[in-house]
N, C-alpha and C positions, 0 to 999 in steps of 0.2 A: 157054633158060637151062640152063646146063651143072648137073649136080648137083657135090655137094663131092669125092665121088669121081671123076670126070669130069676134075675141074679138079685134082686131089693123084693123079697117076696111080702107075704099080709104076715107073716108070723114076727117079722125086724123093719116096723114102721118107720124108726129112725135111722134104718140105713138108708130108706126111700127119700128122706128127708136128707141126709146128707150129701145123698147123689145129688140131687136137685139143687142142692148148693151149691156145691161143688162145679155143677155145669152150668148156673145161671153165673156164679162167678167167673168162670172160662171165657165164657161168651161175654161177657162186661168188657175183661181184658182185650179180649179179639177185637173187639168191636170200637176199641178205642184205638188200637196200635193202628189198624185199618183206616179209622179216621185221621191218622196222624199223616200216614202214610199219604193218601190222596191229599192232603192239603199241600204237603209238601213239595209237588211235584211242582217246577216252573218247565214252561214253554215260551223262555224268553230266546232260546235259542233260531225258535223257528224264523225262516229267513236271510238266517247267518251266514249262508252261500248264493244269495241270488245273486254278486257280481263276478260269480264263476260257471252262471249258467250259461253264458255264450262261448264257453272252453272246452266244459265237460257234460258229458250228458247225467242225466240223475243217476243211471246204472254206473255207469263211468264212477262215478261218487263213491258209490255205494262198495263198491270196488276195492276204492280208495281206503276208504274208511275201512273194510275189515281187514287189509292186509296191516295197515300201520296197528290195531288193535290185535292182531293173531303177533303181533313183535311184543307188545307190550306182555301180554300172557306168558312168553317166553323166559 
C-alpha cells in the first residue's frame, strides 16, 4: 500500500493540497461528533441499586442485568 505521499507526488501539488483538506476536514468532523459524544454521557444512574445491596451481591446483579438484556436482543 502506497503512503499518502507516495500517492500526492511533487509533479500534482494540488492533489497534496486537496488530500490535506480533505483530511484536516475529516478530523474537524471526528472531532466534533467525539465531543458531542463525551458530553452526552450522564452517570445520573450511578447508585440506582444501593437499596438491593443487602439482597444481591454486585455479581448477582450483573447476572441479572445481562440475562434480562440477552431477552431484549431477542
Amino acid at each position: 500500500m502506497c503512503s499518502l505521499e507516495e500517492k500526492t507526488n511533487e509533479d500534482h501539488p494540488e492533489m497534496e493540497q486537496e488530500a490535506e483538506d480533505s483530511i484536516s476536514s475529516f478530523y474537524k468532523k471526528q472531532k466534533k461528533k467525539y465531543k458531542k459524544i463525551s458530553r452526552s454521557l450522564k452517570l445520573d444512574w450511578i447508585g440506582g441499586l444501593e437499596d438491593m445491596a443487602d439482597q444481591y451481591s454486585s455479581v448477582q446483579l450483573q447476572h441479572k442485568i445481562l440475562e434480562n438484556w440477552d431477552e431484549e436482543q431477542d
